[in-house]
VEXBATI-89452 format. One record per residue (C-alpha): residue in one letter; chain; x, y, z. Coordinates in Angstrom, 1 decimal, always signed. Last residue first. Layout:
N
NODE;a;A;X;Y;Z
...
END
This chain:
203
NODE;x;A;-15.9;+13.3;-15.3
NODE;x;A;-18.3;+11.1;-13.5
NODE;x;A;-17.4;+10.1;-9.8
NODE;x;A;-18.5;+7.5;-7.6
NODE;x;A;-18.3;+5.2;-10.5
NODE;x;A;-19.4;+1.8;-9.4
NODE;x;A;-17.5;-1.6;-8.7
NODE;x;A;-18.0;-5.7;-9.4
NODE;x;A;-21.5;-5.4;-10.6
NODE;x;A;-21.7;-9.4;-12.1
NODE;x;A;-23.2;-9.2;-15.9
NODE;x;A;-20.2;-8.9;-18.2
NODE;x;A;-17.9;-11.8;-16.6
NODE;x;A;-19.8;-13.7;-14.5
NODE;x;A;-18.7;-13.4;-10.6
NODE;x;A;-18.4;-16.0;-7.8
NODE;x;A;-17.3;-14.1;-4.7
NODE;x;A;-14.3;-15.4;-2.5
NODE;x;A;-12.6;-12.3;-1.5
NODE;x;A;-15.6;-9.6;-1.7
NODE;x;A;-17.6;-7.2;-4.2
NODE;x;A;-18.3;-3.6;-4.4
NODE;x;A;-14.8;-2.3;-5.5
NODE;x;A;-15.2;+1.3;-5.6
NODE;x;A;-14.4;+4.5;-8.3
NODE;x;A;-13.3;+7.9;-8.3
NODE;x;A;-10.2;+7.1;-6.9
NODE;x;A;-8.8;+4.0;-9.2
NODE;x;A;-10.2;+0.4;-9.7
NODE;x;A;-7.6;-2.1;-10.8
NODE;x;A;-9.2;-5.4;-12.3
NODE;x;A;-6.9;-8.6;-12.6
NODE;x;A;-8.0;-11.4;-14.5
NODE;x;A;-6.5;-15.0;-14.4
NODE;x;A;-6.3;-18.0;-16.1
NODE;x;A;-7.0;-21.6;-17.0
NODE;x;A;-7.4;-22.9;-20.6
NODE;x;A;-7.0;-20.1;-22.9
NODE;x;A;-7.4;-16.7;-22.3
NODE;x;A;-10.3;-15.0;-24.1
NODE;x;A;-10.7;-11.1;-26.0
NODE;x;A;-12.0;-8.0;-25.9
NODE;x;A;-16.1;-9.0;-25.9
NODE;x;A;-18.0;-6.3;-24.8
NODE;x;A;-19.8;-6.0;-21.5
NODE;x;A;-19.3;-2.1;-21.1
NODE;x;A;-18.8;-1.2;-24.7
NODE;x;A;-15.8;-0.6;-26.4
NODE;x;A;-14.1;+2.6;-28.5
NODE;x;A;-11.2;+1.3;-30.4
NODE;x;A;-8.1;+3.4;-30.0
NODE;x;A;-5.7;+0.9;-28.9
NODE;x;A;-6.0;-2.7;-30.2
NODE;x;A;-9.4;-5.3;-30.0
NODE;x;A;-9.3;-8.6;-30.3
NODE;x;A;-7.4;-9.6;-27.5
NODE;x;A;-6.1;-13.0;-27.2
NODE;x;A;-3.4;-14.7;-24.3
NODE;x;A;-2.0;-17.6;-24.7
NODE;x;A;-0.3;-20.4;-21.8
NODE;x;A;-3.1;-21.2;-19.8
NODE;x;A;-2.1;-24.4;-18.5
NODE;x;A;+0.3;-22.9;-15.5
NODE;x;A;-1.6;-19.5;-16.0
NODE;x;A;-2.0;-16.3;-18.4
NODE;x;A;-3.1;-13.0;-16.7
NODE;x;A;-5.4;-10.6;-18.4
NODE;x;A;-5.1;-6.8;-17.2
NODE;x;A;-7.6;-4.7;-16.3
NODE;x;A;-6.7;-0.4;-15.7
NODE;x;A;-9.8;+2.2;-15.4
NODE;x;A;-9.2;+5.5;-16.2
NODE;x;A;-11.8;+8.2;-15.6
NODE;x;A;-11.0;+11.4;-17.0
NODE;x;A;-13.4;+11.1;-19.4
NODE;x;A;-14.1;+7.5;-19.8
NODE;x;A;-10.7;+5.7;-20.5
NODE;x;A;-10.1;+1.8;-20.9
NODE;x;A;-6.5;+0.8;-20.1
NODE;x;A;-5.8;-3.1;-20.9
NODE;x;A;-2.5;-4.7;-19.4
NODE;x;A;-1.7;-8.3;-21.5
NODE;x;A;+0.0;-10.6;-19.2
NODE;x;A;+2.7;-13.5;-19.2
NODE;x;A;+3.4;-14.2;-15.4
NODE;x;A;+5.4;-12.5;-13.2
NODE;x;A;+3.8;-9.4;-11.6
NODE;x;A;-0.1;-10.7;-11.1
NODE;x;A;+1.2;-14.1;-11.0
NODE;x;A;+3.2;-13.5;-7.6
NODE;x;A;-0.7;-13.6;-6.1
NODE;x;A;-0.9;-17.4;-7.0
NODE;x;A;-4.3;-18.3;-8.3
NODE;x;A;-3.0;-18.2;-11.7
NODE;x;A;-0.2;-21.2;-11.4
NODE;x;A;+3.3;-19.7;-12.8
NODE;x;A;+3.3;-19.5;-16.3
NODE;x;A;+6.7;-16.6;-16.3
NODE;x;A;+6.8;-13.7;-18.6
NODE;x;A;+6.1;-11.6;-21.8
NODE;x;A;+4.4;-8.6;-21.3
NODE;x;A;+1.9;-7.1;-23.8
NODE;x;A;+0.3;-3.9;-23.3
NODE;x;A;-2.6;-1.9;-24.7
NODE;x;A;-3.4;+2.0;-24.0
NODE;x;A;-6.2;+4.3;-24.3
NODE;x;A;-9.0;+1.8;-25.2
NODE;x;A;-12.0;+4.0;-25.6
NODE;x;A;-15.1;+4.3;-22.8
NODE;x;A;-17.9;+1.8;-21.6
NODE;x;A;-17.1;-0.6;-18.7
NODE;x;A;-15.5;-3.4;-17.4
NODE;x;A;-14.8;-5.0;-21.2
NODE;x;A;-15.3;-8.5;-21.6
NODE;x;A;-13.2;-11.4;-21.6
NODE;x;A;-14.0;-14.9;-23.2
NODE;x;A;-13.1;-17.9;-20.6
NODE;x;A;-16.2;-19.4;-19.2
NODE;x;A;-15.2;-21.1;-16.4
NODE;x;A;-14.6;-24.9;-16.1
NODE;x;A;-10.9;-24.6;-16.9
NODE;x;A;-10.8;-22.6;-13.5
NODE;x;A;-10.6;-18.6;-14.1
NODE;x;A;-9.0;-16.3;-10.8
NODE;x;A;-10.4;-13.3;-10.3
NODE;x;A;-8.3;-10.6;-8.5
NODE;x;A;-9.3;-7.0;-7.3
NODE;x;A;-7.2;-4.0;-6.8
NODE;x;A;-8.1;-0.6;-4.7
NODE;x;A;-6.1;+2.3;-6.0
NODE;x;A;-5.9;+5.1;-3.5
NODE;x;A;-3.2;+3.9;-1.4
NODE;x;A;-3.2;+0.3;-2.5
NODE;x;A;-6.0;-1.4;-1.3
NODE;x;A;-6.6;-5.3;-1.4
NODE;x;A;-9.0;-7.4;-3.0
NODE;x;A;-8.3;-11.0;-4.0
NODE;x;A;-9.5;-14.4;-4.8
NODE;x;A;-12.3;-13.4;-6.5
NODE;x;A;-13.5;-16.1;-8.1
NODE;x;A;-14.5;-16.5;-11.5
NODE;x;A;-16.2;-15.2;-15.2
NODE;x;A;-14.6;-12.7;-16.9
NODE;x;A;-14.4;-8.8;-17.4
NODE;x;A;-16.7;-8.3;-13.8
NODE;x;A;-19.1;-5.1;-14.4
NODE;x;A;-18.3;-1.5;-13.4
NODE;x;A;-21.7;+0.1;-12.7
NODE;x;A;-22.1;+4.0;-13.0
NODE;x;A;-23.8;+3.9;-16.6
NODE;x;A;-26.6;+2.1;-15.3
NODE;x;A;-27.4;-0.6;-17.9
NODE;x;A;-26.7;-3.9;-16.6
NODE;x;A;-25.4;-6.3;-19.0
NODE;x;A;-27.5;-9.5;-19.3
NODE;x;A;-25.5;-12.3;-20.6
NODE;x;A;-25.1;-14.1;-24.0
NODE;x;A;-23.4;-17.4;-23.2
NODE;x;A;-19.9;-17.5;-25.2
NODE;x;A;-18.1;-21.5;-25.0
NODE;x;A;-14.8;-21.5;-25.6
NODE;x;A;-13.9;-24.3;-23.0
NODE;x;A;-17.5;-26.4;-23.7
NODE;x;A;-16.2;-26.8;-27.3
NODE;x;A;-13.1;-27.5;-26.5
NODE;x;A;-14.5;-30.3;-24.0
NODE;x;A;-17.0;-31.6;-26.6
NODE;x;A;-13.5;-32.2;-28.9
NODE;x;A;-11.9;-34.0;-26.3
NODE;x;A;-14.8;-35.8;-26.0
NODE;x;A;-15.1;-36.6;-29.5
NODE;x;A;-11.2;-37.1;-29.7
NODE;x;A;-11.5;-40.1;-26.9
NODE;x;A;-14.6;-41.7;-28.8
NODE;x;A;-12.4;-41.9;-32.1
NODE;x;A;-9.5;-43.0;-30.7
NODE;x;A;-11.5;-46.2;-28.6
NODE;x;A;-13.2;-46.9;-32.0
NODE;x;A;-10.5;-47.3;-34.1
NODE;x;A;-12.6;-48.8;-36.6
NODE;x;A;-10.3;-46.8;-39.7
NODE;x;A;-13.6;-44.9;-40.4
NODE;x;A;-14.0;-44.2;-37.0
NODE;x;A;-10.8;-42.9;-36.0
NODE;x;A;-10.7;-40.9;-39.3
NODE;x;A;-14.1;-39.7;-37.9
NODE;x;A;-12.3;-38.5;-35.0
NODE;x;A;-9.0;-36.6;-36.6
NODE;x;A;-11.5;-35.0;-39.0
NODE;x;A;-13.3;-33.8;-35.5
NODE;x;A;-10.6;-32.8;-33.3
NODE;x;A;-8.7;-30.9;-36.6
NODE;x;A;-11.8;-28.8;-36.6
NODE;x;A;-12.2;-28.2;-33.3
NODE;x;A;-9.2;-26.7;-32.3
NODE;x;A;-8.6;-24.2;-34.9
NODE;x;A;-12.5;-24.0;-34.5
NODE;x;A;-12.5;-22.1;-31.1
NODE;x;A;-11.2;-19.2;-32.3
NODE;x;A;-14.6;-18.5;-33.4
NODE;x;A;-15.7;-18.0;-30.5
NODE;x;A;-19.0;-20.6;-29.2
NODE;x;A;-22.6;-20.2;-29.0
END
């Protein structure tokens, strides 16, 4: 299964192949198909299995976790998204979307730290309670837009889809008191099935 947003690429791939074709420009054509496998790979959306204790904060993308690090009581956690990850974003846990927003800035590389605070980013707040629970998507040197499909207000489900970042990217996660990162620097996680954290507290 792929996004639909997928097709704005994929569509122009393929008419622009079989125009190859038809014209005998075999080389072309074979270059756009697998191009146009590549895009297809790129937004690809595997179903996953979301675990269902309410305490468990699940990883909202697929990665690496190239960072944790404490800040006072707010313990922040980094995945970074190769091209060859699976790049739809999912929401860590169940609540309502208290606030949404956009900055514009910089496209440094994603696994550089100074990306968290320079780059163009899109800072989600979901609230459970009292519980709020801050993940923000980071573009990168090739990822250069950032999608959410869903706006303040909307209720979401832990594991939902919110939204992709295209080609290369970054997710950062911030867990406040209440909460705790349960995964380490250098973990592979899948977005919407990996336990990254659990709720200590319930509100």
């Amino acid at each position: 299964m792929i996004v639909k947003d997928a097709f704005i690429f994929l569509l122009p791939l393929l008419a622009a192949a079989a125009i190859s074709f038809w014209l005998a420009w075999a080389a072309a054509g074979i270059f756009l198909l697998l191009l146009a496998v590549f895009v297809a790979f790129f937004f690809r959306n595997p179903k996953r299995s979301i675990p269902p204790d309410p305490r468990i904060i699940v990883s909202p993308a697929d990665g690496r976790v190239v960072n944790v690090e404490r800040v006072g009581s707010i313990t922040k956690l980094s995945i970074f998204l190769s091209i060859f990850d699976v790049h739809v974003n999912r929401s860590p846990m169940r609540g309502r979307i208290e606030a949404m927003e956009y900055r514009p800035g910089k496209f440094r590389a994603a696994f550089n730290h100074a990306a968290s605070v320079e780059n163009e980013r899109n800072i989600i707040t979901v609230a459970q309670g009292n519980l709020k629970l801050v993940f923000t998507q980071v573009a990168g040197l090739v990822a250069r837009r950032i999608v959410c499909w869903k706006k303040k207000g909307d209720p979401v489900e832990k594991g939902e889809l919110i939204g992709l970042i295209r080609f290369g990217s970054r997710v950062d996660v911030l867990f406040p008191a209440g909460t705790e990162a349960t995964v380490e620097t250098g973990m592979r996680v899948r977005g919407g099935s990996t336990p990254i954290g659990v709720i200590k507290e319930t509100s």
